[in-house]
Structure formats: structure tokens, C-alpha cells
Backbone as a ProteinNet text record, in pm:
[ID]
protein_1_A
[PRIMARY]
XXXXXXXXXXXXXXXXXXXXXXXXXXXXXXXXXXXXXXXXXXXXXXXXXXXXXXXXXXXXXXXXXXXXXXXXXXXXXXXXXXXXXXXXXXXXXXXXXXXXXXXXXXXXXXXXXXXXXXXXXXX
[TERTIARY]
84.7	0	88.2	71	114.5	67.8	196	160.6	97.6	109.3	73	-7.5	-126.5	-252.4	-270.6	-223.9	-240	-399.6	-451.3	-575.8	-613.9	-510.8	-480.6	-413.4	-406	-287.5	-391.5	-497.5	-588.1	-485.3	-521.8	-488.2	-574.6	-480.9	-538	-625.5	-510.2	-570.5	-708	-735.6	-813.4	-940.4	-1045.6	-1169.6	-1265.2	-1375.7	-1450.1	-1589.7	-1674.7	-1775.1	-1834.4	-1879.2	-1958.1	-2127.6	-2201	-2345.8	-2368.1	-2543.3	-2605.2	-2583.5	-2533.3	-2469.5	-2564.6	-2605.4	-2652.8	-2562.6	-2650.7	-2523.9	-2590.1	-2509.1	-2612.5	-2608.9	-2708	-2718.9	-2796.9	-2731.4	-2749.8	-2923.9	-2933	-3070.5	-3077.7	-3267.3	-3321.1	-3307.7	-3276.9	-3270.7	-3390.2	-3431.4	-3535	-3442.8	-3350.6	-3306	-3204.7	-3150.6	-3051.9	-2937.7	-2870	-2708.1	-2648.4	-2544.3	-2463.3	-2387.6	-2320.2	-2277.1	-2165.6	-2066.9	-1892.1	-1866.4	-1692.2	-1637.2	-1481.2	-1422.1	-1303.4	-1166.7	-1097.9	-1048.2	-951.5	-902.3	-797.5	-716.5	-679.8	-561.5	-595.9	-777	-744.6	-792.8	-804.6	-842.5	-996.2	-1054.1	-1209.8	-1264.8	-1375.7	-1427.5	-1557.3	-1623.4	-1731	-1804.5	-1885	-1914	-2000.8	-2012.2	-2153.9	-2096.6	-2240.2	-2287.7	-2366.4	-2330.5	-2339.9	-2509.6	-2561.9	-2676.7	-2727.7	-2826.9	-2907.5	-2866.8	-2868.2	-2806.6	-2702.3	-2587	-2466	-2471.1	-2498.1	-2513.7	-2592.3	-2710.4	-2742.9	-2687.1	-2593	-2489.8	-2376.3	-2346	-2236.9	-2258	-2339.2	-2423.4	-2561.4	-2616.6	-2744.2	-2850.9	-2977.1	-3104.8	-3148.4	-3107.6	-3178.5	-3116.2	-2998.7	-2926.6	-3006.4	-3041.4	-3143	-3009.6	-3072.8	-3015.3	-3028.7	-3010.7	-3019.4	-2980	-3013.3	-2953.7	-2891.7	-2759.3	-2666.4	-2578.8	-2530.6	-2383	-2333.2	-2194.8	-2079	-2014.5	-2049.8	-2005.7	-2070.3	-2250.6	-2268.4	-2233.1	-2192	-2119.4	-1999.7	-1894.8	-1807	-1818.6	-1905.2	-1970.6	-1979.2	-2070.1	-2124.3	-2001.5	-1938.8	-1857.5	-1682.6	-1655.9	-1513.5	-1468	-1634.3	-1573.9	-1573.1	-1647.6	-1627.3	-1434.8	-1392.3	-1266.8	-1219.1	-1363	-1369.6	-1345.7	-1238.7	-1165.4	-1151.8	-1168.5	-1169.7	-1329	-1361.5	-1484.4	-1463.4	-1512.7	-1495.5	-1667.9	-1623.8	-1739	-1710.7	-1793.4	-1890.1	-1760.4	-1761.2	-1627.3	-1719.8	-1615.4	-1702.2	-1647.7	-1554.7	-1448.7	-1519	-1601.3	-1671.7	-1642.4	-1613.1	-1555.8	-1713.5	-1703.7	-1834.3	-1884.4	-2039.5	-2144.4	-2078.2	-2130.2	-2080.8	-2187.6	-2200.5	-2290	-2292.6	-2402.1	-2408.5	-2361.1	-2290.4	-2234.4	-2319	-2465.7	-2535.5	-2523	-2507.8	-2483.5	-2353.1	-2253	-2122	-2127.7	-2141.3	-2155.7	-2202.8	-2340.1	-2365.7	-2313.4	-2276.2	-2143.6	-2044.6	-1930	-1845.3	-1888.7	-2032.5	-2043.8	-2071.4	-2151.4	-2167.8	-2043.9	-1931.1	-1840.8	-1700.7	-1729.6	-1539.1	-1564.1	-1660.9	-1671.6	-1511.2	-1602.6	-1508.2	-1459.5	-1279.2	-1246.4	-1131.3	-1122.7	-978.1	-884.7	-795.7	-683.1	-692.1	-623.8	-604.2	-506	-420.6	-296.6	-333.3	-444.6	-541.1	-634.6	-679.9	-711.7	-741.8	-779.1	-749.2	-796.6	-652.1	-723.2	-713.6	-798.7	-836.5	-758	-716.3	-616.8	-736.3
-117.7	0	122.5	258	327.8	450.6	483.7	585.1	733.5	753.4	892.9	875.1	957	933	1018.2	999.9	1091.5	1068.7	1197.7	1174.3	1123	1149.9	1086.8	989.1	894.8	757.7	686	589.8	506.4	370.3	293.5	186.7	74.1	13	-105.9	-209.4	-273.3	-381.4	-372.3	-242.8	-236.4	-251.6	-301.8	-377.9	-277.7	-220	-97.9	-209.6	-192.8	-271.3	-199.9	-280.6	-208.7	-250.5	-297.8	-283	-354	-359	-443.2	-494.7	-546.7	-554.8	-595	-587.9	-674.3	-762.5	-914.5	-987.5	-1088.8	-1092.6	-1149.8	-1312.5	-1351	-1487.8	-1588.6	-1700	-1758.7	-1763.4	-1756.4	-1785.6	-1952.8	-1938	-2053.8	-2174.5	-2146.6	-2253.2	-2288.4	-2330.9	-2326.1	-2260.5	-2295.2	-2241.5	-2111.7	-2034.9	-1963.7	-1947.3	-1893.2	-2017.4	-1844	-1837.5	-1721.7	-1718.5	-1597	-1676.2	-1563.3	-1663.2	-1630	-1605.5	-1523.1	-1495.9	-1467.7	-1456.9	-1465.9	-1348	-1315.2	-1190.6	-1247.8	-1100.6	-1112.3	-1227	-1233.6	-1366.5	-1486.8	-1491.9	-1622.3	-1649.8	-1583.9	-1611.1	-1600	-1674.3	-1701.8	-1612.4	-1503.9	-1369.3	-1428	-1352.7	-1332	-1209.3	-1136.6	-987.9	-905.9	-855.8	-774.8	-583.7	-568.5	-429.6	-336.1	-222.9	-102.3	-87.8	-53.4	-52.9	-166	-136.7	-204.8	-200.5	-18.1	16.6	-64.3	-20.3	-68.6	-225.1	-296.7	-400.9	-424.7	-393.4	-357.3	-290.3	-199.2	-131.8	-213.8	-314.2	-399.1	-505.9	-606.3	-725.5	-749.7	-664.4	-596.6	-627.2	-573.5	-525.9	-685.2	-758.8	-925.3	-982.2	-977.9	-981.7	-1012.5	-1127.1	-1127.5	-1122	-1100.3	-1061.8	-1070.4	-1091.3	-1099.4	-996.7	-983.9	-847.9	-925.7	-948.6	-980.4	-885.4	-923.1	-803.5	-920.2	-830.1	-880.1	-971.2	-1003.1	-1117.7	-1203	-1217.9	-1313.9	-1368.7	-1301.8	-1309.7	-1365.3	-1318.8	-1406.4	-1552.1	-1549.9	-1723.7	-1785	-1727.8	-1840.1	-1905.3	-1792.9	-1790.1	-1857.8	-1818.3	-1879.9	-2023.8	-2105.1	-2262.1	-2308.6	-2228.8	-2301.7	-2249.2	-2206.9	-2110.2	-1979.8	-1899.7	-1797	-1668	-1683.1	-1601.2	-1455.9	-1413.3	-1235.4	-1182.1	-1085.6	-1040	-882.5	-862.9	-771.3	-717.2	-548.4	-452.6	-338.3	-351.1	-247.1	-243.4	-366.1	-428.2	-335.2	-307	-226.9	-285.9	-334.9	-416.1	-567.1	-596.1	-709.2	-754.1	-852.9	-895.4	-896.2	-899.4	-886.7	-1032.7	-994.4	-1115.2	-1236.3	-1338	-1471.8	-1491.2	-1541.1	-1549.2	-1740.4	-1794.7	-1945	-1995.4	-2127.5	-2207.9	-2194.3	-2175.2	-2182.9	-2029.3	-1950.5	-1738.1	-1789.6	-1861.6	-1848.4	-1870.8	-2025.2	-2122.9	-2023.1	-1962.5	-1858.8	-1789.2	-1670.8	-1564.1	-1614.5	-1746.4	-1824.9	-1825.1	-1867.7	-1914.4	-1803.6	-1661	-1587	-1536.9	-1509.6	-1444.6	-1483.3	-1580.1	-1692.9	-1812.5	-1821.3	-1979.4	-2018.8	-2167.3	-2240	-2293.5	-2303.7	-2295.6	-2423.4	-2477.9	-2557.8	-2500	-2511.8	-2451.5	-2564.3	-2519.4	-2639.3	-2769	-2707.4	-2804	-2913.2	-2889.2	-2985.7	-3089	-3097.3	-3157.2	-3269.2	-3403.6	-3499.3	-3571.9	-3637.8	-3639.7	-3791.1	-3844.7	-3958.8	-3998.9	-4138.3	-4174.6	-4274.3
0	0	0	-68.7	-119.1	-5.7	76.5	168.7	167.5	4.2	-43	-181.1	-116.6	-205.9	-364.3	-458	-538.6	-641.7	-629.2	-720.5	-851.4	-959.6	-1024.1	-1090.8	-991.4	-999.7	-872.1	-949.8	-814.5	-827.8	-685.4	-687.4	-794.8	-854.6	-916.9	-895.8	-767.3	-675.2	-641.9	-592.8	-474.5	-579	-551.2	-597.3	-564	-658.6	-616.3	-613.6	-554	-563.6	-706.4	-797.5	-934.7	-913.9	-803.1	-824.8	-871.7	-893	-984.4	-1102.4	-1169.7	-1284.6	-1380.9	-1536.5	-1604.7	-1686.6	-1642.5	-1677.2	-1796.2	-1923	-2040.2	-2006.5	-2022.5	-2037	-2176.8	-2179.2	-2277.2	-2306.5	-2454.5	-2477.4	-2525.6	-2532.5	-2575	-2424.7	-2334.5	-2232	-2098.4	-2052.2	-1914.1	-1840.7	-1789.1	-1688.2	-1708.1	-1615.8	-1687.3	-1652.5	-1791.5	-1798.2	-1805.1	-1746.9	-1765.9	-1877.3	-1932.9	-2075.6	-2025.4	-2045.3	-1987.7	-2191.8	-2148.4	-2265.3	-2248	-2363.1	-2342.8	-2370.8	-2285.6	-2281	-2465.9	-2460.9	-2617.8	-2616.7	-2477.3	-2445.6	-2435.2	-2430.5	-2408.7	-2283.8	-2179.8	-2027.3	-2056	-1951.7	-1936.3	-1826.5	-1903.7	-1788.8	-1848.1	-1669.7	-1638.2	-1697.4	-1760.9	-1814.6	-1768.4	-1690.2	-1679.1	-1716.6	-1682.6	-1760.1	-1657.9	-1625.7	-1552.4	-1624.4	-1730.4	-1798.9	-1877.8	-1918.1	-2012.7	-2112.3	-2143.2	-2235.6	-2305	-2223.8	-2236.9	-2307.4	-2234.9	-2266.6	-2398.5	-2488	-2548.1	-2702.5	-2661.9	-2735.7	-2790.4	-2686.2	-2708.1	-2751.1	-2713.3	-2738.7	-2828.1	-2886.5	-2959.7	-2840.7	-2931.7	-2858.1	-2827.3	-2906.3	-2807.3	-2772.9	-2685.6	-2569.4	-2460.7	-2405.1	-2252.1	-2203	-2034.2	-1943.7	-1793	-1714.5	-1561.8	-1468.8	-1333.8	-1257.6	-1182.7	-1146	-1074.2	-949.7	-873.3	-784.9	-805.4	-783.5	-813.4	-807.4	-645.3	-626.4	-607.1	-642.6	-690.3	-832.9	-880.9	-1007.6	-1026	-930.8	-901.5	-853.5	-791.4	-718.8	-806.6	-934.6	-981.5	-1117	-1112.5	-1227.1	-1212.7	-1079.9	-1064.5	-1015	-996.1	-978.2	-1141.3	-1232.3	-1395.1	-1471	-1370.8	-1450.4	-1493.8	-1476.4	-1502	-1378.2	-1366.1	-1237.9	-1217.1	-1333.1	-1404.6	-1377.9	-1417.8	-1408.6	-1487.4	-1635	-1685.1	-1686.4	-1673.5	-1637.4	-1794.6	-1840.3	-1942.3	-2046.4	-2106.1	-2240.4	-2361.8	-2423.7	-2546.7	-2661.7	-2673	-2851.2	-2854.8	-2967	-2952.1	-3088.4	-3163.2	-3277	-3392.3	-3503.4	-3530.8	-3584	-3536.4	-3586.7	-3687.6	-3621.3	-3701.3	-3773.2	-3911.8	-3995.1	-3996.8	-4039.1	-4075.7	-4156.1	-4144.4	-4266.3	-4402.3	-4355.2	-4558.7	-4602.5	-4522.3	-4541.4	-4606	-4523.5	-4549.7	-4736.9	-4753.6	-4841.7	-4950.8	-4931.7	-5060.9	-5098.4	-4976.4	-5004.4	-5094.4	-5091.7	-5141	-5281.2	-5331.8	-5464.9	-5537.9	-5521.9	-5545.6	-5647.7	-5540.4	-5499.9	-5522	-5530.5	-5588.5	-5609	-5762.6	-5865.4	-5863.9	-5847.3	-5865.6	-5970.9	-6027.7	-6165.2	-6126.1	-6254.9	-6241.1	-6326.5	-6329.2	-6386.8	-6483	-6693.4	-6727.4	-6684.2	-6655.9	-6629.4	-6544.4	-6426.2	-6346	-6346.3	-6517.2	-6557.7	-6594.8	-6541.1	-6565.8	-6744.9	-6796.5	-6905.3	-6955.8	-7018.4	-7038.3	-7197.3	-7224.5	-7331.6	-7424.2
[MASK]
+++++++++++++++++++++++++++++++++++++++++++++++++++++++++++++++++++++++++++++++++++++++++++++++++++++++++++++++++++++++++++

């Protein structure tokens, strides 16, 4: 601990409680499943969201969701691995489209050709 307090230089460590959180959870299920994610590196976080909004903004408008604190958030989240707990993430990679979106895009877009030389040719 750092004997001299400067206002602009907070401690890291120190854990601010962040509130109610909204925390997205998986759709389509009876019960409800928290839906963990994964930092740039690779490590497994927990996510919640200061707003609706927010969450919303980051995740789109049909995003369900739950009201969580924190550390029930942490509870439920750090016996699966997920030891981190990120609050109001805004860099989200974009929308995954389906193998048959994919598949059309592909044919549309880059027919498929053989080169002659590939050719198999019959005697």
C-alpha cells in the first residue's frame, strides 16, 4: 500500500464494488445459464454491464439478461474457470454469420475454376 494518495494515480488492486450488474445470459434454455467470454488472451471472464443500455450497445437489442452483484457473479462464475470479471467491455468482434450465409457468399463471390494443367485427361 502506497503511503501517499495521489488523485490521479488510483490503486489497481483495490476492488470498487460495481453494483447491480446486467449480466447477459445464454438464450433458448429453461433455466438460466450465464454466458462467460473470453479476454484477447485467451483467459475465461465473467461480463456484466453497468446498464441495459450498455449491454445492449455492445451485445445488440436481443441480448437477454439478468440483474446480478458482483459477487454473486463471481460465485457463480469462478468454480467453472472464469476467475476475471470484466465490467462495461465495449471491442466485440463482429457477428458470425451461418455455414449456408457463409456457403452462398463463397459461390456468389469466388466460382469455382480448375486450372487447365489440373485436368485430368483420359487416353
Amino acid at each position: 500500500m502506497c503511503l501517499f494518495q495521489y488523485e490521479d494515480d488510483p490503486e489497481p488492486e483495490e476492488r470498487v464494488p460495481a453494483g447491480p450488474l446486467y449480466v447477459p445470459v445464454l438464450p433458448g434454455r429453461a433455466e438460466v445459464v450465464v454466458r462467460l467470454f473470453r479476454t484477447p488472451l485467451g483467459a475465461r471472464t465473467a461480463v456484466g454491464f453497468t446498464s441495459a443500455e450498455r449491454l445492449a450497445a455492445t451485445l445488440g437489442a436481443g441480448q437477454r439478461w439478468i440483474r446480478l452483484c458482483e459477487s454473486a457473479l463471481r460465485a457463480m462464475a469462478g468454480p467453472i474457470g472464469a476467475s476475471l470479471l470484466t465490467v462495461d467491455p465495449t471491442l466485440t468482434a463482429p457477428a458470425v454469420t451461418g455455414p449456408a450465409e457463409e456457403a452462398a457468399a463463397l459461390a456468389v463471390t469466388a466460382p469455382v475454376t480448375q486450372a487447365p494443367e489440373t485436368v485430368a485427361r483420359t487416353v
